[in-house]
N, CA, C and O atoms as a MOPAC input file, in Angstrom:
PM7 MOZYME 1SCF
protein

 N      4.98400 1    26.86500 1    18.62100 1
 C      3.73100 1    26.97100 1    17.91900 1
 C      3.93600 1    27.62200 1    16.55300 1
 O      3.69500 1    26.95600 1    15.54600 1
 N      4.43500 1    29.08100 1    16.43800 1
 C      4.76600 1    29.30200 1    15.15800 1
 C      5.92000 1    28.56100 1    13.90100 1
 O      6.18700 1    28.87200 1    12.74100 1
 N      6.34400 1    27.57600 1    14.72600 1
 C      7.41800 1    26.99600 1    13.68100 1
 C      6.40600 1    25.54100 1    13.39000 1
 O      6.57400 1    24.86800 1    12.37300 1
 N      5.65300 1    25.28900 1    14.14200 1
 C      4.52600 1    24.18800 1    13.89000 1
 C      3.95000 1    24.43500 1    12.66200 1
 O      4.13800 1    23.75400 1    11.65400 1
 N      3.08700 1    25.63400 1    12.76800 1
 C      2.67300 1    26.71300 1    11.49300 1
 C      3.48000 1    26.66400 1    10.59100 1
 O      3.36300 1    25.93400 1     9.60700 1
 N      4.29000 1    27.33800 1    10.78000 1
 C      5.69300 1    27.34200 1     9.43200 1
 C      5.73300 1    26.05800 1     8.42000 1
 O      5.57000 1    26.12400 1     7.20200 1
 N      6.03000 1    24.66300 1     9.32300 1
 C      5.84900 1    23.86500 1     8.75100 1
 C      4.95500 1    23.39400 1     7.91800 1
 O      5.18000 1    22.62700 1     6.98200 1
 N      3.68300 1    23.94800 1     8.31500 1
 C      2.53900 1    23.05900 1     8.50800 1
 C      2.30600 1    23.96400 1     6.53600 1
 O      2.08300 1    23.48900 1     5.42200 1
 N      2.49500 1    25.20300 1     6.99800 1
 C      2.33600 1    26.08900 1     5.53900 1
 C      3.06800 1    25.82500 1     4.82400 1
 O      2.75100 1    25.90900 1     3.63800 1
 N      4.53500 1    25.33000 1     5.22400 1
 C      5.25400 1    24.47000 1     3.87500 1
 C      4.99800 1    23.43000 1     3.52700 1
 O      5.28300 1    23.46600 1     2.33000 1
 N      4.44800 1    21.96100 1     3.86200 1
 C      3.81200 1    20.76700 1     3.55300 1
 C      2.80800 1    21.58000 1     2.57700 1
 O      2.72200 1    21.41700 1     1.35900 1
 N      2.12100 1    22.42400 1     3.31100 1
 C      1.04300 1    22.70800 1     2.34200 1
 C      1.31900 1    23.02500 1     0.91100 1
 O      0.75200 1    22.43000 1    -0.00500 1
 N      2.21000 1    23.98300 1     0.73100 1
 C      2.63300 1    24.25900 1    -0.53800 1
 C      3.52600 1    23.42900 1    -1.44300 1
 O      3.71300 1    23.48800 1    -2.65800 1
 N      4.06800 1    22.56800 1    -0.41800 1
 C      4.71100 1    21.06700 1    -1.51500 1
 C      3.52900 1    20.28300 1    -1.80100 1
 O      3.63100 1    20.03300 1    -3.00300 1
 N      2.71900 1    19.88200 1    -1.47200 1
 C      1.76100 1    19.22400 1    -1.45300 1
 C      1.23500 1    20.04500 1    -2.56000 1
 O      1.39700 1    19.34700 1    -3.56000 1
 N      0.66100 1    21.22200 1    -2.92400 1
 C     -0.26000 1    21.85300 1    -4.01500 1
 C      1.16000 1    21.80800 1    -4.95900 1
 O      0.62600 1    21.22400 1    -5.90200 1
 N      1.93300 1    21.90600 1    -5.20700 1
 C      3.34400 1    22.04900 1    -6.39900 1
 C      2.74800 1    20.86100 1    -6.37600 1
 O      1.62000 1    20.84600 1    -6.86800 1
 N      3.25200 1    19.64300 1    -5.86200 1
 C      3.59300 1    18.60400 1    -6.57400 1
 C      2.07400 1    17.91900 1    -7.34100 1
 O      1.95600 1    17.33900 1    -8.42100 1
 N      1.24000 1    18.19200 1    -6.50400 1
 C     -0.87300 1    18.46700 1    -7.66400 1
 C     -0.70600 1    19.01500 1    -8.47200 1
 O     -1.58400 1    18.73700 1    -9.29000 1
 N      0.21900 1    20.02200 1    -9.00200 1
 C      0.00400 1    20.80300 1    -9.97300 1
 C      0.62800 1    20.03300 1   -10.74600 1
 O      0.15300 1    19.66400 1   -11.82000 1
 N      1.70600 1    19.70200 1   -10.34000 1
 C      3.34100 1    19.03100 1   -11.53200 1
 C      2.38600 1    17.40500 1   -11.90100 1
 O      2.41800 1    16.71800 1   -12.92200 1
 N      1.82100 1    17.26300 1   -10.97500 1
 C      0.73500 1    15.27200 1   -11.67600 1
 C     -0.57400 1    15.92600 1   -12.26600 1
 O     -1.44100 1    15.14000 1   -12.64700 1
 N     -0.76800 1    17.02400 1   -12.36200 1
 C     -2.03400 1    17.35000 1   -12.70000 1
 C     -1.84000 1    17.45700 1   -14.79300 1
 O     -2.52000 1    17.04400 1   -15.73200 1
 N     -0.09000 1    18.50900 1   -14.62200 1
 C     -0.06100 1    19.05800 1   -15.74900 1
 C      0.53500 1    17.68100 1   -16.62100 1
 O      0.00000 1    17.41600 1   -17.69800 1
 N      1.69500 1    16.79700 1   -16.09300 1
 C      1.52400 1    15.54200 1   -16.78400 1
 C      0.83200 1    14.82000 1   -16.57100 1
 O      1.26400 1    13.66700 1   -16.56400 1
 N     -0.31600 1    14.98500 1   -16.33600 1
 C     -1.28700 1    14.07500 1   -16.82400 1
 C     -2.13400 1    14.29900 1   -17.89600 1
 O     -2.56400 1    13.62400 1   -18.83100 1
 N     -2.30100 1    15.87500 1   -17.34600 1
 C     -2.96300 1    16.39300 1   -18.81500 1
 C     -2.10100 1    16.76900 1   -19.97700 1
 O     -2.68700 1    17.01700 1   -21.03100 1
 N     -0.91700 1    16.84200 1   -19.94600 1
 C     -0.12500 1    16.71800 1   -20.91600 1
 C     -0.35900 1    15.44100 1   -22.00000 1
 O     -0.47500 1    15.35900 1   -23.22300 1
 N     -0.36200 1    14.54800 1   -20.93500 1
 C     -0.24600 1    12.46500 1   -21.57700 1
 C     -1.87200 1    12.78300 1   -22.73500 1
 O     -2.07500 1    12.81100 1   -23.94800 1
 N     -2.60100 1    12.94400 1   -21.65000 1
 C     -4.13000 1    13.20800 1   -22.36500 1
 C     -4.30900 1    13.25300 1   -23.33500 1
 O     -4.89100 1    12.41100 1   -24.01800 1
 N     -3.57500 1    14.87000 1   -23.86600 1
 C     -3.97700 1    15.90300 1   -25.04200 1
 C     -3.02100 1    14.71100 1   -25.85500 1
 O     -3.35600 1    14.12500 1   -26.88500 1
 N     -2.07300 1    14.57600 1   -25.29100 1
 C     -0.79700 1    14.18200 1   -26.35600 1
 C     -1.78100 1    12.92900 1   -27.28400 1
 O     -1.97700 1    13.09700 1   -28.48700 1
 N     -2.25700 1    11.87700 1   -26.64900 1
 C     -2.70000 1    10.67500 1   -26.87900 1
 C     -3.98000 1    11.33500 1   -27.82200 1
 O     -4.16000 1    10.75700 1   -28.89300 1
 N     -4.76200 1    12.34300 1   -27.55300 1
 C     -5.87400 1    12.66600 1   -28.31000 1
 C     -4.68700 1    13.33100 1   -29.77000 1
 O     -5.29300 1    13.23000 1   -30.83700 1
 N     -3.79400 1    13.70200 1   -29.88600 1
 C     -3.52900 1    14.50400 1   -30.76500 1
 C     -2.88400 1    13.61700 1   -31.65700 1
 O     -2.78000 1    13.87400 1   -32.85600 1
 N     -2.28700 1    12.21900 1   -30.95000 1
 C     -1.77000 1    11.11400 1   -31.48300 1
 C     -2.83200 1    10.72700 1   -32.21200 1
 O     -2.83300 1    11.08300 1   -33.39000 1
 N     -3.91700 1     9.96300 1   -31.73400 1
 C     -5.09900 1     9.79100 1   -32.47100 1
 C     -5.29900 1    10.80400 1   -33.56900 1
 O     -5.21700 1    10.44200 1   -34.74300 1
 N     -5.57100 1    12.12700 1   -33.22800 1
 C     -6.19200 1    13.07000 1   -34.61500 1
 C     -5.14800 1    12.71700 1   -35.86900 1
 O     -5.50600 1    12.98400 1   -37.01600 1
 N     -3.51800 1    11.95500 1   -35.55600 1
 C     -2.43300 1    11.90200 1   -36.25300 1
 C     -2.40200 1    10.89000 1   -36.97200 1
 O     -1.57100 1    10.70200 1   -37.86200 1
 N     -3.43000 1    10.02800 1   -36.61800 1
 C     -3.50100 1     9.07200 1   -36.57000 1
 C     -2.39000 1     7.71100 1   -36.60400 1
 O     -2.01800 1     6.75500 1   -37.28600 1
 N     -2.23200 1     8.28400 1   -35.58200 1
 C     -0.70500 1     7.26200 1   -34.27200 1
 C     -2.03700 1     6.53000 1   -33.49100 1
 O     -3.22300 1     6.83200 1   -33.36100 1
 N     -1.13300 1     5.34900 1   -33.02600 1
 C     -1.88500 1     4.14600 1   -32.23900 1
 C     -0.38900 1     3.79000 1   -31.62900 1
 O      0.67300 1     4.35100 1   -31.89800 1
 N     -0.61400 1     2.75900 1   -30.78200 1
 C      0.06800 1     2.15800 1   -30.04200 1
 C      1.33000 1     2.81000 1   -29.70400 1
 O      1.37100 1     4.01800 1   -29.47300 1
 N      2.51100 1     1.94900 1   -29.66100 1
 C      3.78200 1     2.39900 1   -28.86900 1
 C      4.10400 1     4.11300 1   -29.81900 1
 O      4.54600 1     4.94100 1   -29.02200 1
 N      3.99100 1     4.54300 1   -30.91100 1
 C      3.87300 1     5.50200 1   -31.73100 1
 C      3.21400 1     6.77200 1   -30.80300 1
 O      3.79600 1     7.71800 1   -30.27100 1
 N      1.66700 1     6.39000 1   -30.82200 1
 C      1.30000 1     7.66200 1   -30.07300 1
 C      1.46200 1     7.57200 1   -28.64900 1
 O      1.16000 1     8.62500 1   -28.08700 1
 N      1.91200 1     6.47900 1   -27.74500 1
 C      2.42300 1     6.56800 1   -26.21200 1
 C      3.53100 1     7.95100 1   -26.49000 1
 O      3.49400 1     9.15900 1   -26.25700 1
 N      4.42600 1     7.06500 1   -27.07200 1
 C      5.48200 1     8.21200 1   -27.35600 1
 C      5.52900 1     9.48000 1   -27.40100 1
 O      6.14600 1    10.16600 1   -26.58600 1
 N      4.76600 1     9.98700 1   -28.52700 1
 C      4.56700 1    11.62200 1   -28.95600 1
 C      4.16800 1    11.78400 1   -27.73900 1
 O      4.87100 1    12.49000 1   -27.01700 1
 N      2.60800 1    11.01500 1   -27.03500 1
 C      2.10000 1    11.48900 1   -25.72000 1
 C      3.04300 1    11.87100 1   -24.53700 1
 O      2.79700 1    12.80600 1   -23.77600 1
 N      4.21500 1    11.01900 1   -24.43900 1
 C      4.99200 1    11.15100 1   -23.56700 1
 C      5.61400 1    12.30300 1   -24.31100 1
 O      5.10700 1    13.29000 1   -23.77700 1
 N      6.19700 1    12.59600 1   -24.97900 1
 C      7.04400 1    13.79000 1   -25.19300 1
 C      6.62800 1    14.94200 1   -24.89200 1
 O      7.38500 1    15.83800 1   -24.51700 1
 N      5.24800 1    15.08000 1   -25.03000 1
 C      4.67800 1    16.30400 1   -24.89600 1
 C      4.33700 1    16.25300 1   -23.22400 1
 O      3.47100 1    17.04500 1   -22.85300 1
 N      4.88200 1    15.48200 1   -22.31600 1
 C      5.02700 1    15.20700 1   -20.93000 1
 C      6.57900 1    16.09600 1   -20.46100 1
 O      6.75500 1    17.04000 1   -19.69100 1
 N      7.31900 1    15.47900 1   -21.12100 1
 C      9.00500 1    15.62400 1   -20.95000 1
 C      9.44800 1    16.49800 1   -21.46100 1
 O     10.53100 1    16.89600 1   -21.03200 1
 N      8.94600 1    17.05900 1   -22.37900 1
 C      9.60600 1    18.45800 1   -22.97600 1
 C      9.22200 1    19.61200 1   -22.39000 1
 O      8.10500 1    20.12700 1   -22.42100 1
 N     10.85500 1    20.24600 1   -21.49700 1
 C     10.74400 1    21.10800 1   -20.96400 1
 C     10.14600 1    22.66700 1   -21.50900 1
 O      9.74100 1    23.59800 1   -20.81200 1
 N     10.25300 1    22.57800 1   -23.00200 1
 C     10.03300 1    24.30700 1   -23.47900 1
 C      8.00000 1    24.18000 1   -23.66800 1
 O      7.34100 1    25.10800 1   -24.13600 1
 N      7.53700 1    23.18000 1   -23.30400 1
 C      5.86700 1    22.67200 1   -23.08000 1
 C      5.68100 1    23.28800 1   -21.92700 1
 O      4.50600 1    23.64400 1   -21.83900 1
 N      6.32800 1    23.58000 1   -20.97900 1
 C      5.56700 1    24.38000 1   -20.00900 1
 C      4.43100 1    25.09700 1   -19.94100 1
 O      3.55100 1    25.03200 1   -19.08200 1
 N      4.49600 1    25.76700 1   -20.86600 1
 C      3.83800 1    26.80100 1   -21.15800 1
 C      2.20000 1    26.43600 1   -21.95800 1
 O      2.35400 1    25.98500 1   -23.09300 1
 N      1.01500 1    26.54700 1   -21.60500 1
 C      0.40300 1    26.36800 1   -22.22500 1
 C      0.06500 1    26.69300 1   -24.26000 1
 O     -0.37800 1    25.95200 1   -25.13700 1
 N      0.52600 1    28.07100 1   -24.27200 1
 C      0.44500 1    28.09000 1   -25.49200 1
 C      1.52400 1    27.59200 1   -26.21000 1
 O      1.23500 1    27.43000 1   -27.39600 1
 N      2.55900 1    27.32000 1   -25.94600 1
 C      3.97700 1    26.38400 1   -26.59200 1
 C      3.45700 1    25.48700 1   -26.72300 1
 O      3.42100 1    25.07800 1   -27.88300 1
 N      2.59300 1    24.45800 1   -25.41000 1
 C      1.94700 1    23.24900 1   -25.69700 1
 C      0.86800 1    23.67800 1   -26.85300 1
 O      0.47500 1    22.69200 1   -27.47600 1
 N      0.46000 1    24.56300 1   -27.16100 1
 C     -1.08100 1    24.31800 1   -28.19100 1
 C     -0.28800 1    24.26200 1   -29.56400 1
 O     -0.35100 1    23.45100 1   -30.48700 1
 N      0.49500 1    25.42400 1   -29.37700 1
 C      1.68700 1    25.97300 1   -30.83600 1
 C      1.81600 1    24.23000 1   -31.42000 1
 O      1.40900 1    23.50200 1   -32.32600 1
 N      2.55100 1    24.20800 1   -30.37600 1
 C      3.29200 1    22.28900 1   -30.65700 1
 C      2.31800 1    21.27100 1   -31.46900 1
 O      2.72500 1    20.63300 1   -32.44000 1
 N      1.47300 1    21.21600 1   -31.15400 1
 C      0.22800 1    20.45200 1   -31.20400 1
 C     -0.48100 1    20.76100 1   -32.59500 1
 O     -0.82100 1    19.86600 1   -33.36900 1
 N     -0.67400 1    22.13400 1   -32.83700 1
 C     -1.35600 1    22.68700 1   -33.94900 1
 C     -0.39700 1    22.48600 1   -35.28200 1
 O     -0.78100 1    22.50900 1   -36.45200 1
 N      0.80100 1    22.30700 1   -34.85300 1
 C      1.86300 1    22.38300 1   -35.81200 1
 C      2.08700 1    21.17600 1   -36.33100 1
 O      2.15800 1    21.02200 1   -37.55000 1
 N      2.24700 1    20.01800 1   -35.33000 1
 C      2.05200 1    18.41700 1   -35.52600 1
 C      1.01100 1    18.21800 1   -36.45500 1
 O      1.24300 1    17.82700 1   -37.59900 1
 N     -0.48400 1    18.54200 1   -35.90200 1
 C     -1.72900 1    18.06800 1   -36.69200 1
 C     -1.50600 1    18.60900 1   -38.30500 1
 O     -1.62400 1    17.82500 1   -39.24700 1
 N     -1.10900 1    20.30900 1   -38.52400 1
 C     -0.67500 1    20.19200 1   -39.74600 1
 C      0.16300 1    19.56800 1   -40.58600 1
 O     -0.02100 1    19.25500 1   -41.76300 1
 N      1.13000 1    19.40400 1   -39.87100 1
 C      2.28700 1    18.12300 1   -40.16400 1
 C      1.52200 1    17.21900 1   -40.97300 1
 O      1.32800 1    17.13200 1   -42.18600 1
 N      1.09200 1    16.48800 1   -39.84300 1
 C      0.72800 1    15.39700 1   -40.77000 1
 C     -0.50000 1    15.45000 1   -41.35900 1
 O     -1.06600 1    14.44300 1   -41.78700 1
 N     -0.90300 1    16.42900 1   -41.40600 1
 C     -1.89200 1    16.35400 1   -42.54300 1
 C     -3.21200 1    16.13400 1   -42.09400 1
 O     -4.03500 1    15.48700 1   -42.74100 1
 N     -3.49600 1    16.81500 1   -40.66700 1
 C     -4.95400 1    16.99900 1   -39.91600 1
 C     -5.20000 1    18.26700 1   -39.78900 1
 O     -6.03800 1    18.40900 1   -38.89700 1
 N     -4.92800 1    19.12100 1   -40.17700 1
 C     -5.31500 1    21.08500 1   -39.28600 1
 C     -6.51300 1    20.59800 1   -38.84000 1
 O     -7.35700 1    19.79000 1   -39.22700 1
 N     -6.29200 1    21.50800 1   -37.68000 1
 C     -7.36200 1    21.09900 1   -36.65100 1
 C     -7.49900 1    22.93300 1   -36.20400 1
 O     -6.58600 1    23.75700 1   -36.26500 1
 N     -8.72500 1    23.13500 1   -35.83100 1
 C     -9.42600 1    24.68700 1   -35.60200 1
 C     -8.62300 1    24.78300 1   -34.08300 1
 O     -8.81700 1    23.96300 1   -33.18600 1
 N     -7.72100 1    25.90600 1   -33.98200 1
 C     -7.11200 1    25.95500 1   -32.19300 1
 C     -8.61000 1    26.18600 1   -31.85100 1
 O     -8.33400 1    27.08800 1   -31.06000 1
 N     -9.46800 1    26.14800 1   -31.80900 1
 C    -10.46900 1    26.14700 1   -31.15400 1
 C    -10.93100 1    24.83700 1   -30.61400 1
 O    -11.38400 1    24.86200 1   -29.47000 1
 N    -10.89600 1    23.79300 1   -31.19100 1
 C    -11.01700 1    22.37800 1   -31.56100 1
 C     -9.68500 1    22.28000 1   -30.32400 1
 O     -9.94500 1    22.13200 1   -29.13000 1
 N     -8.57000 1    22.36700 1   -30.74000 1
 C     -7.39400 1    21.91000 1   -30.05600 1
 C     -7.39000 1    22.60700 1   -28.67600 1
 O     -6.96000 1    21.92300 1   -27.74800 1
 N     -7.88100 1    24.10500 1   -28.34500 1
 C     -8.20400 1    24.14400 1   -27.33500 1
 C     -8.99800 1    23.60800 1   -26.34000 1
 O     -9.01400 1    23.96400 1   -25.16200 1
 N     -9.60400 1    22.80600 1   -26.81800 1
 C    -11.22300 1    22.32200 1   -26.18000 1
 C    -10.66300 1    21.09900 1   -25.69200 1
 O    -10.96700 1    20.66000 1   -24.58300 1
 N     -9.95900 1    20.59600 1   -26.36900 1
 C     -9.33900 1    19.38100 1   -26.02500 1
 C     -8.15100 1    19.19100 1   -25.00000 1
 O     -7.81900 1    18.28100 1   -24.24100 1
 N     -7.69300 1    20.34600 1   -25.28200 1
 C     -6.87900 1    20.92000 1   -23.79800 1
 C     -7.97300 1    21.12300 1   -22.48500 1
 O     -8.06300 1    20.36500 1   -21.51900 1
 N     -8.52600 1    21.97800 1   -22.65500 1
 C     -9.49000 1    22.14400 1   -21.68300 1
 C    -10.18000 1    20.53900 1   -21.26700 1
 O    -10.42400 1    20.35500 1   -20.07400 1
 N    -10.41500 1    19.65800 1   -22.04300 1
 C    -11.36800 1    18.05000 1   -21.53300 1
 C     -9.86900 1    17.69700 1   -21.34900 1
 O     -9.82400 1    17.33400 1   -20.17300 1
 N     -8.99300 1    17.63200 1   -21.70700 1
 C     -7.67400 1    16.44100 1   -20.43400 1
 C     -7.42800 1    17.26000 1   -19.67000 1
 O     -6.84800 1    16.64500 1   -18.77600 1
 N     -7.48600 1    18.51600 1   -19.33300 1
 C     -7.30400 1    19.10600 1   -17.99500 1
 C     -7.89900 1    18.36600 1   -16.87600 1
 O     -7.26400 1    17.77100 1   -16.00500 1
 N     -9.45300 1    18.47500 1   -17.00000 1
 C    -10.48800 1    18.21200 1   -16.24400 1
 C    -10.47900 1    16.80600 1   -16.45100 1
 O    -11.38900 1    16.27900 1   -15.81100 1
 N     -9.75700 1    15.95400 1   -17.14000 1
 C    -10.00600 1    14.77700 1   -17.05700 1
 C     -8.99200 1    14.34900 1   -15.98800 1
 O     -9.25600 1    13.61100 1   -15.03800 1
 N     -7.55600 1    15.01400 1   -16.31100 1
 C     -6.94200 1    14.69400 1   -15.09600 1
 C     -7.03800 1    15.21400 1   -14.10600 1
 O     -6.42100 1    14.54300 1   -13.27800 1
 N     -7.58800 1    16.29800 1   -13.54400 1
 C     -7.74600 1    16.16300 1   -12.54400 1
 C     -8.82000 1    15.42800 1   -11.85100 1
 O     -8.85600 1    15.22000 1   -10.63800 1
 N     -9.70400 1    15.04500 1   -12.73500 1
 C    -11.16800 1    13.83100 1   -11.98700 1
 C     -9.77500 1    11.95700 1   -11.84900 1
 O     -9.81000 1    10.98400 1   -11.09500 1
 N     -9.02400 1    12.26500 1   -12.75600 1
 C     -8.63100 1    11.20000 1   -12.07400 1
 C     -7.40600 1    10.95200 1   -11.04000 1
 O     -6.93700 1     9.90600 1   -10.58900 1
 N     -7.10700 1    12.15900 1   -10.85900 1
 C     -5.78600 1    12.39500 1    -9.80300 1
 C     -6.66800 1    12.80400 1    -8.20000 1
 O     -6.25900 1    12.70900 1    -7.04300 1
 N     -7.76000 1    13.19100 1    -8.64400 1
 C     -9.15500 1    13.51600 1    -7.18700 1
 C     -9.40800 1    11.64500 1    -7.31800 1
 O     -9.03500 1    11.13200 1    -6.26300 1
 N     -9.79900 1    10.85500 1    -8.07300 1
 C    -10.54100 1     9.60800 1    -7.65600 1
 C     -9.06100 1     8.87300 1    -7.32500 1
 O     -9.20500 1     7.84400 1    -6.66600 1
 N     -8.24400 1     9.06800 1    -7.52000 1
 C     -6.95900 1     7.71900 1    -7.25400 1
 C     -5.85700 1     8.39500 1    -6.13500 1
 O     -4.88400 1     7.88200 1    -5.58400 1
 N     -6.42800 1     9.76000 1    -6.04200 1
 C     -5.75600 1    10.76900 1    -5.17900 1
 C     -4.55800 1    11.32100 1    -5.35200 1
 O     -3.83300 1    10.77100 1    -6.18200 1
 N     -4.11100 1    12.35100 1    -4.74200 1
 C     -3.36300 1    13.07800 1    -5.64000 1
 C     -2.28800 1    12.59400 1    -5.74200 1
 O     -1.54800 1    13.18800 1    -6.52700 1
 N     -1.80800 1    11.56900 1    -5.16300 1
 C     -0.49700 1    10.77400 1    -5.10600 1
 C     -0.80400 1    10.26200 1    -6.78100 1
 O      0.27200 1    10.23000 1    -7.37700 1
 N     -1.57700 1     9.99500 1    -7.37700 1
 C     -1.25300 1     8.94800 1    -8.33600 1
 C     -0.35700 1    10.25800 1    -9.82000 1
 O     -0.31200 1    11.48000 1    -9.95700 1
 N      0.18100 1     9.06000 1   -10.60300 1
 C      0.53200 1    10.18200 1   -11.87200 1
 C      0.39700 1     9.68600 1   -13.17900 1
 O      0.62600 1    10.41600 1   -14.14300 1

């Protein structure tokens, strides 16, 4: 019975890691694609950046991801208010997770 348990509490916690790890690339892809747009990138261009800001390991971090982002938009010639860029973090959060809850958490 207690090694039933045991198990049962480790599924559980692979199961919430791996929601978290499709949650954060997804909302990674999100922001990336909105920030592509503010860059004004389209097609295979802003997939790309979007994906990078998926795959790049030193993005972990939420504020590395905003740093990154705020630094791009000046780049090319958008400054954008981190207030603005936060907000937009905050709507692909919640966007991915409404779509990793409707397609379930398996999807990525």
């Amino acid at each position: 019975m207690l090694e039933e348990r045991e198990r049962s509490i480790e599924a559980k916690f692979a199961h919430d890691e791996a929601v978290r790890f499709a949650v954060h690339a997804r909302r990674n892809k999100l922001f990336g694609l909105w920030a592509a747009r503010r860059r004004r990138q389209s097609g295979l261009a802003a997939h790309r950046y979007a994906l990078s800001l998926v795959t790049d390991l030193d993005l972990q971090r939420e504020e590395a991801l905003l740093r990154k982002v705020a630094n791009d938009l000046t780049a090319a010639g958008t400054p954008t208010s981190d207030q603005e860029i936060a907000t937009a973090l905050q709507t692909a959060t919640a966007c991915a997770v409404a779509i990793l809850d409707r397609h379930g958490s398996s999807a990525n």
